[in-house]
Every structure is written in C-alpha cells, then in structure tokens.
C-alpha positions as CSV (number, residue, x, y, z in Angstrom):
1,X,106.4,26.5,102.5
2,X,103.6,26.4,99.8
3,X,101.1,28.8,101.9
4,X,103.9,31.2,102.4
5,X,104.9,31.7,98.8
6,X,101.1,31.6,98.0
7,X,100.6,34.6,100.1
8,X,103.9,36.1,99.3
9,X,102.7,35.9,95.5
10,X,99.1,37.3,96.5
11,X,100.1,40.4,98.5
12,X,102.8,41.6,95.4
13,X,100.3,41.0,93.6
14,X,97.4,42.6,95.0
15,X,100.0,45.6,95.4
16,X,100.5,45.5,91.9
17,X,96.8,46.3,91.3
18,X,96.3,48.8,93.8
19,X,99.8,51.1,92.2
20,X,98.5,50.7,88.8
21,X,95.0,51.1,88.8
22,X,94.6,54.0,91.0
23,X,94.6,57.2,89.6
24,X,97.0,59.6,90.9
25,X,96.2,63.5,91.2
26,X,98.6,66.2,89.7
27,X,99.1,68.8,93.1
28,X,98.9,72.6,91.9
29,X,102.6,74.4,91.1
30,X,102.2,76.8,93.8
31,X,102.8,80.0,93.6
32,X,106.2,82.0,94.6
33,X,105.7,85.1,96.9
34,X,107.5,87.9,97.2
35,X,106.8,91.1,99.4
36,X,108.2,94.0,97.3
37,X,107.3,97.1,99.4
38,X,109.2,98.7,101.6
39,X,108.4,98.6,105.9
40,X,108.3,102.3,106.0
41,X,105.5,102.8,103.6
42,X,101.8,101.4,103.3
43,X,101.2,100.1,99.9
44,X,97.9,101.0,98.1
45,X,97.7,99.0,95.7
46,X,99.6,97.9,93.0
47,X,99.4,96.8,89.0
48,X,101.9,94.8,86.9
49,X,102.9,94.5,83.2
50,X,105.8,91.9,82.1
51,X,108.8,92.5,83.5
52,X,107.1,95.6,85.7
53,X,105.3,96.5,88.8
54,X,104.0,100.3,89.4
55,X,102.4,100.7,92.6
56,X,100.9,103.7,94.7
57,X,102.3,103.9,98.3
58,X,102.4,106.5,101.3
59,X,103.0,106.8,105.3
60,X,101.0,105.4,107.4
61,X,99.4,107.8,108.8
62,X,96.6,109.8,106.6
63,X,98.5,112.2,104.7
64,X,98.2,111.6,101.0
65,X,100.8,114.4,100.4
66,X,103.2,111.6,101.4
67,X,101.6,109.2,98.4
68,X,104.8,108.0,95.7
69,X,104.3,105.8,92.6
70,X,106.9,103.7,92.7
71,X,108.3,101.3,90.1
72,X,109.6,97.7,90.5
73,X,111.9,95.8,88.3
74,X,110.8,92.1,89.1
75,X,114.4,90.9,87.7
76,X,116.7,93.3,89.1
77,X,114.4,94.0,92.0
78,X,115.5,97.9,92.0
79,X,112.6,99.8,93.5
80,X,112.6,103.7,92.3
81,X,110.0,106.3,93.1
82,X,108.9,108.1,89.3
83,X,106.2,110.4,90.7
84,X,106.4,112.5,93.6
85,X,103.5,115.5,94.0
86,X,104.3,118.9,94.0
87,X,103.4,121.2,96.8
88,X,99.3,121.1,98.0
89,X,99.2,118.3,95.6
90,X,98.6,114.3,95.4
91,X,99.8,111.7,93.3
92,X,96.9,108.5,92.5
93,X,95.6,106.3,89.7
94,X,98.3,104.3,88.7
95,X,98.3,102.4,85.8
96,X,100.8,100.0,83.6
97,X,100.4,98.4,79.6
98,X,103.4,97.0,77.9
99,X,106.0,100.4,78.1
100,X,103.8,102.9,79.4
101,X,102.7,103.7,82.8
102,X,100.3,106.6,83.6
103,X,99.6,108.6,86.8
104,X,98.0,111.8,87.7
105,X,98.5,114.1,90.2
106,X,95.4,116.5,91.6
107,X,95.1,118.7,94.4
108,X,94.8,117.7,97.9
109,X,91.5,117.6,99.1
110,X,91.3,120.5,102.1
111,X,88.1,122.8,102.4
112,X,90.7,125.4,104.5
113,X,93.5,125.4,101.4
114,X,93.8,128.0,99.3
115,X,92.6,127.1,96.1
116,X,94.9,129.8,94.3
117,X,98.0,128.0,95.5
118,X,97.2,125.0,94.0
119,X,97.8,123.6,90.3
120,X,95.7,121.7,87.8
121,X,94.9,118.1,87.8
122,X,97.3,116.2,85.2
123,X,98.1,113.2,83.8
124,X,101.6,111.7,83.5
125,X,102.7,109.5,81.1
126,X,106.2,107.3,81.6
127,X,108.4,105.4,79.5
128,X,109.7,102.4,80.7
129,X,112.0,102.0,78.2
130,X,113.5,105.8,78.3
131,X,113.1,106.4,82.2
132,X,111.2,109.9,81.4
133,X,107.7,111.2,82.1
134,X,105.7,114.0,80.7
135,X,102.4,115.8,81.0
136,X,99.9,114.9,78.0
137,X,97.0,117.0,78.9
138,X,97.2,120.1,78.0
139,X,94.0,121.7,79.5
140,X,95.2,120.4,82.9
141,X,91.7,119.2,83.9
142,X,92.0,115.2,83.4
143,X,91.8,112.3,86.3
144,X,91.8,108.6,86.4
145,X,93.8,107.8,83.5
146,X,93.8,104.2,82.0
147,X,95.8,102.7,79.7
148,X,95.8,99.8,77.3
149,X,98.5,99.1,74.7
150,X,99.3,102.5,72.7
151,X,96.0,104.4,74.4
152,X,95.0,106.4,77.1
153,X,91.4,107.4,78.3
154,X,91.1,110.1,80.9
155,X,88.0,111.9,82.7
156,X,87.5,115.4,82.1
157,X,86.2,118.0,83.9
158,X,82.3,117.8,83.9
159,X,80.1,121.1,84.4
160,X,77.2,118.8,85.8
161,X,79.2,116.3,87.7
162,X,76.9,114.0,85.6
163,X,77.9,113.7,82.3
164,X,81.8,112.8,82.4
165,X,83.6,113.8,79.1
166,X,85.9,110.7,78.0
167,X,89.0,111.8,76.4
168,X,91.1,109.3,74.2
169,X,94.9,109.3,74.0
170,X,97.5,108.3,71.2
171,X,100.9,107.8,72.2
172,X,101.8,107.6,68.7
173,X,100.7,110.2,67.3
174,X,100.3,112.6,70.4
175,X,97.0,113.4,70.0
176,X,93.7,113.7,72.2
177,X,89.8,113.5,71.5
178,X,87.0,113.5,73.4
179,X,85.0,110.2,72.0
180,X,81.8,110.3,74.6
181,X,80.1,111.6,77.3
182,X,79.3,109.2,80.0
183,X,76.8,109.6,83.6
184,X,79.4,108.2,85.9
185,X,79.2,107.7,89.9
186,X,82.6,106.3,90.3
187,X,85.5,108.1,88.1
188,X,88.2,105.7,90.1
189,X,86.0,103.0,88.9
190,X,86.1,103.2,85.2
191,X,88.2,100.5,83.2
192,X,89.4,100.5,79.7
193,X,90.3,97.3,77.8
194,X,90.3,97.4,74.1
195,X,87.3,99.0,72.6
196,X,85.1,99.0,75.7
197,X,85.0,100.8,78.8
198,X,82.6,99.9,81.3
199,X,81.6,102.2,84.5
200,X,79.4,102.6,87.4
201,X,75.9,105.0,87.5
202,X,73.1,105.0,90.1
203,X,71.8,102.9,87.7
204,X,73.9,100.2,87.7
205,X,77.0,98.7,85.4
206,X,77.2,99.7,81.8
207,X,80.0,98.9,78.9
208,X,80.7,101.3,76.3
209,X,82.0,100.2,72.9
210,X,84.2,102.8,71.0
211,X,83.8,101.2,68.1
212,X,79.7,101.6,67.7
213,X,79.7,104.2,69.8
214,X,77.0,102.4,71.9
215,X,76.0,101.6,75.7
216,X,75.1,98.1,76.9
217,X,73.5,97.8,80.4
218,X,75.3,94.7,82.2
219,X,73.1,95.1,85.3
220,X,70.7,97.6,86.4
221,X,69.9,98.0,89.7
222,X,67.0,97.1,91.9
223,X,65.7,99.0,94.6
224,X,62.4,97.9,96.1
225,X,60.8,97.3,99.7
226,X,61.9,93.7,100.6
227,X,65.2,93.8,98.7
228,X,67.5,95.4,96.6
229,X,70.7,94.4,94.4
230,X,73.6,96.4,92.9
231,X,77.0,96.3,91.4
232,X,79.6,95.9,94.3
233,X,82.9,95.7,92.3
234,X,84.0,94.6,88.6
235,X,87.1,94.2,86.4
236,X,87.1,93.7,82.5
237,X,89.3,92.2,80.5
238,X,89.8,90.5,76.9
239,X,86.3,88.6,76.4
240,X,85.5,89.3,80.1
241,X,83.8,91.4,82.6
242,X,83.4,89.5,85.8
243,X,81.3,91.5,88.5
244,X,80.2,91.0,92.3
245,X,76.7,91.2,92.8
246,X,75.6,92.3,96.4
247,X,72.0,91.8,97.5
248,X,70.1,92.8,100.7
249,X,66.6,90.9,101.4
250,X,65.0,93.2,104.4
251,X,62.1,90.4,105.4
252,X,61.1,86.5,104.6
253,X,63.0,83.5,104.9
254,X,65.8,85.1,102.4
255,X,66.3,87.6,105.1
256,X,70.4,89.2,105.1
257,X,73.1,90.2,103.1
258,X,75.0,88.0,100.3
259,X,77.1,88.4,97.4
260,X,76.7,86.4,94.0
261,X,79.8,86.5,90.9
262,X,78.7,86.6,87.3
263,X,80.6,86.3,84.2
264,X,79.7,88.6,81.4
265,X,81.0,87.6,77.8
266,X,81.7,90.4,75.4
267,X,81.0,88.3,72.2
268,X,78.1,86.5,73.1
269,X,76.4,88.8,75.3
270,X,75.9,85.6,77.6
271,X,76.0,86.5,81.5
272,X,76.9,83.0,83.6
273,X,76.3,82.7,87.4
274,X,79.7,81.7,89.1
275,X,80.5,79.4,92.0
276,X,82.5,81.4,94.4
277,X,84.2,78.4,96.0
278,X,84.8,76.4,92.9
279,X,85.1,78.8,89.6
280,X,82.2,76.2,88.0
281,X,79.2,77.6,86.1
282,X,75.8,77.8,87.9
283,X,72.0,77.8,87.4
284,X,70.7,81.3,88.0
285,X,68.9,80.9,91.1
286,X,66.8,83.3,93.3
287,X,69.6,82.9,96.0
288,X,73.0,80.9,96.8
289,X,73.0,77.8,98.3
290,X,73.3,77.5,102.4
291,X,76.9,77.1,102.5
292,X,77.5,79.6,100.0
293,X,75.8,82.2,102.2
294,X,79.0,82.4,104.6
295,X,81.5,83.1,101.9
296,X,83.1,86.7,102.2
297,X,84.0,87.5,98.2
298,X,85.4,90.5,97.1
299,X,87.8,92.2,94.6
300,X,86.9,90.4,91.1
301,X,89.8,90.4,88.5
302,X,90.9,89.3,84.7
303,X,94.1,89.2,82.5
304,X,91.6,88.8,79.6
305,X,92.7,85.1,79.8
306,X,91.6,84.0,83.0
307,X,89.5,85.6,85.6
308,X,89.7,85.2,89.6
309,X,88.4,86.9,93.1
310,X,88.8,86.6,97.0
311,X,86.9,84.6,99.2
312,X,87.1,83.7,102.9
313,X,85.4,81.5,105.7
314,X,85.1,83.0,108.8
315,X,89.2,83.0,109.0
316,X,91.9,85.5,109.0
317,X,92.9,84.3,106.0
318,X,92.4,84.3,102.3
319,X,91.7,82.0,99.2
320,X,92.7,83.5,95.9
321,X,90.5,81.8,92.9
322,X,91.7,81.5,89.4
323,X,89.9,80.4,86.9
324,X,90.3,79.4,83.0
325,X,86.3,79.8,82.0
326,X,87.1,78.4,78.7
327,X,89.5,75.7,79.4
328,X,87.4,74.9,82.3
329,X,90.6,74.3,84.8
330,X,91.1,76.3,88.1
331,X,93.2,76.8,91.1
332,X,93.6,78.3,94.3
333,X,96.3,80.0,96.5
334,X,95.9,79.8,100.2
335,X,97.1,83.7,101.7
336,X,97.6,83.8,105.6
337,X,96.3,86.8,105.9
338,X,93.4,89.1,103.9
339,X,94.1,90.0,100.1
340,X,93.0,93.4,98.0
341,X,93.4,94.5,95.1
342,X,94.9,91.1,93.0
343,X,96.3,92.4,89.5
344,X,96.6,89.3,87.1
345,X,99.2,88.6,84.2
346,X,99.6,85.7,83.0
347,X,101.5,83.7,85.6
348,X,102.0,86.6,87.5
349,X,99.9,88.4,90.0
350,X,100.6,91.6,92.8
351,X,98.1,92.0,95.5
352,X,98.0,94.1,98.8
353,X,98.2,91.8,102.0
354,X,97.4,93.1,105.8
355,X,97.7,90.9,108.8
356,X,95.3,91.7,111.9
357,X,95.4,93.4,113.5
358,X,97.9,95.9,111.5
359,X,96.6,98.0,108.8
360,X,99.8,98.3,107.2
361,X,99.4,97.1,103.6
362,X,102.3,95.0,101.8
363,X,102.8,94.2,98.6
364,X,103.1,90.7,97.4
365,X,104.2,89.9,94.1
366,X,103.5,86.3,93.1
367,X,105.2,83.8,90.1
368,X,103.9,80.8,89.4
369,X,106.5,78.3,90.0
370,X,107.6,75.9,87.4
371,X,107.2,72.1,88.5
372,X,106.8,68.8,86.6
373,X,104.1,66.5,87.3
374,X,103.5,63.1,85.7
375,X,100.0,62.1,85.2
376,X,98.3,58.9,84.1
377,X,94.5,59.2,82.7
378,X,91.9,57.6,84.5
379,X,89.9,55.5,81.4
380,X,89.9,52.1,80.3
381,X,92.7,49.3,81.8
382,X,95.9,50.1,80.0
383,X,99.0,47.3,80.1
384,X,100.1,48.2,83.3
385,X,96.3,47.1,84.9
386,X,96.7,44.1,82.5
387,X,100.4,43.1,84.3
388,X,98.5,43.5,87.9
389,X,95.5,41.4,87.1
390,X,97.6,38.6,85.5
391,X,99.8,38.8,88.6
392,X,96.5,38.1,90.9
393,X,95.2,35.6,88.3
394,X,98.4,33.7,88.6
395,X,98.5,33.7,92.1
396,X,95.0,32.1,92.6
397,X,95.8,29.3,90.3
398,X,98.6,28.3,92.3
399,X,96.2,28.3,94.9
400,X,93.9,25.8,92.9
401,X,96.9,23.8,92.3
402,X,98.3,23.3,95.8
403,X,94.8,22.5,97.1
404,X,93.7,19.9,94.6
405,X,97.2,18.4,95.2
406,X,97.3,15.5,98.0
C-alpha cells in the first residue's frame, strides 16, 4: 500500500515538473490564401494597396493584345477590368499607392505593323475612390510608371537609349518635371519609394536621391576571367533595398553558379549579408556555406517594414521568407507549388503561383490570420517550477520515511 502511493505521488510529481518547466513554442498564425484570378486568364503579376489589388492578366497563349489590368476589391471580392488597350496597342506596368493606381499602355511590339496606325505610349492614372482614369502625359512618350503616395515617376523617351529622362508627377497639383537623367538597362526595373529610385546599368545597381540630387552605387559589377557577379533582382522599400546577388566561378574549387541576398540600409549606408534559409545576418564571406549552395532564391521584396524572398530545395514547391530586420523575428509560408512576383503589405501579400507542369499563372492573395497563442518565457524557475519541485521533494521524503520505518 505504502510503495503504491509512493510511486503514485512520484509520477504526479515528476509530471508536474516536466509541464511546468518546459518551455513551450508559440506555432506561426498561418497565412489565409485566396486565388483571386479568374481560370480563363493567366495572371502576370499582381500588386496590392489596403483594401486593393491591381493586377495585369491576359490569355494564355502569347498575345499581349489580350493583356487587362484588372482591379480586385479584397472585401467585396468584385473583380472589374479598368484598362483595356486600344487597337495595335498593349496595356503593362501596373502599379497601386493608397487611391491611385497607374498603368500605361504602348504599342505592340511587331516589326511587320504599321507604325502609322499606331498611337503614343501613355500613362493612366485611376481613382479608386472616383472609379475614373485619365491620361497625365501630355507628350505621349512615357513608360513604366511608378507611384508612391501623391507621386508618379515615369521614363521618357531617350534619343540615346542611354540616358533615360525621369519625369516626376503631382497628383495634386497636376503637374510634371523632369528631375534627372539616368543610364538605365532595365526601364521595367526601376522602383520608386520616397525620395530614392534605384535602377539597373551594365554597371551594376544604383539609388538615386531626389532630394540631393545624387547617385549611390549599391553594387558594381565584376566581370573577370575566373568569375563574375552582378545584380539579379532587387526591391526597395522604406529604410530598405534588399538585392540578389548572382555569381558564376568558371574554374577552382568554387567552381558553379550561386546566389547570395544582401540588405542595404538607406540611413546607414550599411550593406548586411543575409541567410537565405533563416532571415539572420551573416559574415561576408568569399562564398555560401555547402548547404547554402542548393538553395534556388529568387524575387526579393519589402513593405518598407519588413523584407522577404523565395527559396526552394530541389522540390516543386516553395518557401516564402519574411523577415523583420529590426525586430529580429521571421517566418515562413510553405507554397505547394513555385511563387513569383510576392507584393508585401503589412499582413497582406499577392503572389503569382504555377503548378508543373502548367504555365498558367494564378493569383493568390494571402491574410495573415488572427490566432491567439499563450507563451511562457523560458528564464529563471518561476512559482509554477517551485510547486513541481516541492511536489518531487515531498515525495522522496515519504520515501525516507517509509524506509527508516520498521
């Protein structure tokens, strides 16, 4: 009778300890997902802004006369097409801020068209909040539009094809300026956040501040006989521009292809080295660890706040990354099959999703569900330890006591 409630004493007790010393881990939200294209269209690519998604869409086979920028309301879920193209033309470049979206439309590119039947690029500005668009340049030569807040930049036409013209936009006033002159490679490229807009060159990645008027060089390229190193994508936001860094050794032990992510702050001029799988800072080294080699990263993004990328291994599927770089926190949301183009904000995201071996793009709008998680710090023994410990105490002096007992 003794031994049984001895060991019926010891094993509550020793449960005791186990429950209340342990320290439990808080799962991740989770994300809710949503496909918000339709089946009969490809999606493109897609951007979103509050309460707003805009998005660029077309048939599936190549004819980019059938491209539409469509518009989703995320609460109503009403889907409406706000730019069609008009004849030998195409609509691209979609973009969202607050109660704007912008768009332009240019003509198709065909070397047996007529020229003469065709109009001037332009760029569209939309009202979310009035349901109307309009044409703000006048000239009729602007492309790749970009908007942030209450301003627009646009690329003019270049006589060189070296020196882009930068034109800068007030929906408030109405009123245009060309600000700079910039060598760009990639017009689609070039972002706008703020005061800055950073681009692509031959050269290599460069941010441009309105406000002095001057160019920074984020990374220059290097092209030499063993390897080389250039700028393979980028996004900018807030304090941030994140870029993907894509190397190629020819010869030596280093020999093959691999990507590295850096972290450029704006206020600090401080670049950090980023670990693809984990979000954590690294030591600038002269290549990625072993295991790091295999990762497939791609597509680099920001809200400002926190920043992100795709990464896979070897599978079908993908690993979005989010990362808070000064909270120091992340998080990652496990996609069936492969991701482009994320677009962050705040806790919600769009991306374009295809499943092998279909091309046909969807996309996936994603809200970060709301979930309650209790927590308990892992530090010093608190009262609950305290209650477990004197259980197990008490329980071995009973044991003393029935043994020195005759």
């Amino acid at each position: 009778m003794r031994r049984t409630f001895f060991t019926t004493v010891c094993i509550a007790a020793l449960f005791i300890v186990l429950v209340l010393c342990a320290t439990p881990v808080s799962a991740d939200p989770g994300w809710v997902t949503t496909s918000v294209s339709e089946n009969t269209t490809d999606a493109l690519g897609g951007k979103i802004s509050g309460e707003y998604i805009i998005s660029l869409a077309g048939a599936e086979e190549i004819d980019c006369s059938q491209n539409r920028i469509y518009l989703h309301a995320v609460q109503t879920g009403e889907r409406t097409i706000i730019g069609s193209p008009s004849a030998n033309m195409m609509v691209t470049g979609p973009d969202i801020s607050a109660e704007y979206a912008v768009w332009f439309e240019t003509p198709i590119d065909d070397f047996g068209m007529n020229e003469t039947s065709t109009a001037p690029s332009r760029v569209y500005l939309y009202s979310l909040r009035n349901g109307s668009a309009e044409i703000i340049d006048a000239p009729g030569t602007a492309e790749w539009p970009k908007i942030d807040g209450g301003r627009i930049i646009w690329l003019g036409e270049s006589a060189d094809l070296f020196n882009i013209p930068i034109f800068l936009y007030d929906i408030g006033t109405g009123k245009s300026e060309q600000v700079c002159e910039l060598p760009v490679d990639d017009p689609a490229g070039v972002l706008f956040d703020g005061d800055h807009i950073a681009y692509l060159n031959s050269e290599g990645l460069y941010l441009y501040s309105l406000e002095t008027r001057t160019n920074t060089t984020i990374f220059r390229n290097v092209f030499g006989n063993k390897s080389g190193s250039h700028v393979e994508s980028y996004a900018l936001g807030g304090d941030y521009l994140i870029y993907l860094k894509h190397t190629v050794t020819f010869e030596g032990p280093d020999k093959g292809t691999f990507d590295e992510l850096y972290l450029y702050l704006l206020s600090t001029r401080e670049k950090r080295l980023l670990d693809p799988a984990t979000g954590t800072f690294l030591e600038p080294s002269k290549t990625p660890a072993e295991d790091k080699k295999d990762l497939k990263i791609s597509s680099p993004f920001t809200d400002g706040e926190r920043i992100g990328w795709i990464y896979s291994e070897n599978t079908p599927g993908s690993t979005i990354l989010l990362c808070d770089p000064e909270a120091g926190t992340g998080e990652k949301i496990s996609v069936d099959g492969q991701v482009d183009d994320p677009f962050l904000d705040g806790d919600r995201m769009v991306w374009v999703e295809t499943h092998f071996p279909s091309f046909h793009g969807d996309l996936i709008y994603a809200q970060k569900s709301i979930s309650v998680t209790e927590t308990v710090p892992a530090s010093a023994p608190g009262f609950g330890t305290g209650i477990g410990i004197v259980a197990l105490l008490t329980a071995m002096v009973l044991l003393a006591g029935r043994r020195t007992k005759p």
